[in-house]
N, C-alpha and C positions, 0 to 999 in steps of 0.2 A: 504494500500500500504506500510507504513512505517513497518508494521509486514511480511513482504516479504523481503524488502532490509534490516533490520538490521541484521538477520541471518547471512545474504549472505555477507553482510561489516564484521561480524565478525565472519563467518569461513575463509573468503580471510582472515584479521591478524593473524588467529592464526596459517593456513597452512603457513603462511609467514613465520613466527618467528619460526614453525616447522621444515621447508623444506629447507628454506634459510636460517636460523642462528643456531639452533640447532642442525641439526643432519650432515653441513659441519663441525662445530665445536667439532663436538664428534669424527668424522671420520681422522679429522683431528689430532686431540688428540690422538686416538688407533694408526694412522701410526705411528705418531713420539715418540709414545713409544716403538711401535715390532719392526718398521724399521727404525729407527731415520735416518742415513745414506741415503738413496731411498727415506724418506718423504723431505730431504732439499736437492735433484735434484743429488745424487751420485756425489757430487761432488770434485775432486781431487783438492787438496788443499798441496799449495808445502811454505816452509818460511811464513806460517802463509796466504797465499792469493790462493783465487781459480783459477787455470788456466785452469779447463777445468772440463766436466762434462763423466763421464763412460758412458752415457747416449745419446752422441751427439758426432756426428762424428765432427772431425775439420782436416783443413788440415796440414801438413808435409811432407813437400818437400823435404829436405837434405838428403844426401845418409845414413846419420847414422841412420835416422829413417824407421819404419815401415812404409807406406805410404797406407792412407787410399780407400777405394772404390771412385771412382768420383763421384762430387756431380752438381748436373744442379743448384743447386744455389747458388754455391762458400760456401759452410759450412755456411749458415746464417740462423741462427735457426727459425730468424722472416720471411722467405722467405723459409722455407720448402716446397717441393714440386717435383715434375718430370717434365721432361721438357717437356712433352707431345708430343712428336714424334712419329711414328707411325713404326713400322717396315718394312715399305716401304721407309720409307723420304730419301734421299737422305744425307741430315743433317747430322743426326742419322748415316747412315753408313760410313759416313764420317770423324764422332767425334769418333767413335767407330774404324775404321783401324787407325788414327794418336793416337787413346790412345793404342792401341796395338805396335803401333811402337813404344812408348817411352818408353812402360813396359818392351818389349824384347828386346831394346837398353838399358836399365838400368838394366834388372836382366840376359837376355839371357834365351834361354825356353821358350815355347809357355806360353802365356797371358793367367790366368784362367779368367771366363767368370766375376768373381766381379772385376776384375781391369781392365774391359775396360767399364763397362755401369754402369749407377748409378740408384739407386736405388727408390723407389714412393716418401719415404718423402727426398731424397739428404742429408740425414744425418746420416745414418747408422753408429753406432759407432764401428761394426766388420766386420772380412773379415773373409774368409773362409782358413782351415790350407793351400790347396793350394795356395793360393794367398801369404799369406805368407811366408812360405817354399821357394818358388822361390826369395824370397827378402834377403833371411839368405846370403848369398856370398855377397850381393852389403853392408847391413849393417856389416857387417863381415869386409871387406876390408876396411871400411869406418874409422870402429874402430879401427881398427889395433888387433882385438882378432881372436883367432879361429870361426868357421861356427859352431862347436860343442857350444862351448859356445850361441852363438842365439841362436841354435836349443834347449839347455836345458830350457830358459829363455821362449821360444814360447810353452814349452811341458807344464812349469809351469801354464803357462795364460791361455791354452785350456780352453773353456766352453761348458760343456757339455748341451744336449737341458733336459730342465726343467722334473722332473721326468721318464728320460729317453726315454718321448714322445714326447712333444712337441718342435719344434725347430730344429736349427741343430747343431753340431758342430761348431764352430767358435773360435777366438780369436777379442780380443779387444784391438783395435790399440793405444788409449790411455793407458790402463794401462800396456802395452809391452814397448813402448817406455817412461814410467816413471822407469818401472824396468830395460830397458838398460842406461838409465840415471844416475839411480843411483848403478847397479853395475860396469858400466864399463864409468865412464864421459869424457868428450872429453874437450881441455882446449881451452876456447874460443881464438879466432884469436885476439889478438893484434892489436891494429891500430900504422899504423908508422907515 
C-alpha cells in the first residue's frame, strides 16, 4: 500500500510547487518585463499616487469631465457585476428613460445606447466616440475653451479595436479626462 501512496504524495508536491509557485512566478516575471505598465493594473498615477486604473471604469460627475457608461454597482470594482434585469423589468426601463433624460438635459441630442445602460461587469472603462462626441459642448462650456479643442483631445485618445479585428472603437474616459486636466485645468472653487 505505502508503494501506491508515496508516488501519489509526491507527484501532488511537485505538480504543487510546478503549477502553483513556478510557472505563476515565471508568468509573472515575463509580464512585468514586456508589459510592466498592464502587469501593475495600468494604472494612472498623478503627484506621485495612483488615482485610478485605464483599466476600471470610475465615476465623474462634473460638467468639465467626460462622464463614464453607468455602472449597476456604483464603480466598485469589488462588486462588479450587472444588475441583472431582464429587458422586460419595468426597473430596467425605468432606470434607462431617467438616464436618458439626464444625458439629453446635460448634452442635448439623443442619448447613445452606452450612456443610458451599463454594462455585464459595471465597470467599463470606455465609451463609444458617440457617446462622447455628444458631451464635447457641455465639457466645452464647462471649460470655458472651444468644442474644437475636446474634439482634438477625444481624436487623440480614440482606441482602435486590437489588430484591427477585435473590439470596437472607443475612447477611455479616464485617460480623456486626465489629458483635459492637464491641458486645459480649471482653478479649484475657493471656500469663503
Amino acid at each position: 500500500m505505502l508503494d501506491l501512496i508515496r508516488p501519489a504524495i509526491g507527484l501532488t508536491i511537485v505538480m504543487t510547487v510546478l503549477t502553483g509557485m513556478a510557472y505563476p512566478l515565471a508568468m509573472t516575471g515575463i509580464a512585468q518585463t514586456l508589459f510592466p505598465a498592464r502587469a501593475e493594473g495600468s494604472l494612472a498615477i498623478r503627484d506621485g499616487k495612483a488615482i485610478g486604473s485605464a483599466l476600471i471604469g470610475q465615476e465623474f460627475s462634473e460638467a468639465r469631465y467626460l462622464h463614464p457608461r453607468p455602472s449597476a454597482v456604483g464603480y466598485d470594482a469589488a462588486a462588479a457585476g450587472a444588475s441583472n434585469l431582464g429587458p422586460t423589468s419595468a426597473e430596467l426601463i425605468s432606470a434607462v428613460n431617467e438616464r436618458r433624460r439626464v444625458w439629453e438635459t446635460e448634452n442635448g441630442g439623443a442619448a447613445p445606447v452606452d450612456a443610458v445602460t451599463t454594462s455585464a461587469s459595471g465597470l467599463d472603462p470606455d465609451i463609444s466616440i458617440d457617446n462622447a462626441l455628444g458631451q464635447v459642448e457641455r465639457i466645452a462650456a464647462a471649460r470655458d475653451i472651444s468644442a474644437l479643442d475636446v474634439e482634438r483631445l477625444l481624436a487623440e485618445a480614440v482606441e482602435r479595436p486590437f489588430l484591427g479585428l477585435y473590439g470596437t472603437v472607443r475612447v477611455n474616459v479616464l485617460a480623456v479626462n486626465l489629458a483635459l486636466d492637464k491641458a486645459y485645468p480649471v482653478a479649484p472653487v475657493q471656500a469663503k
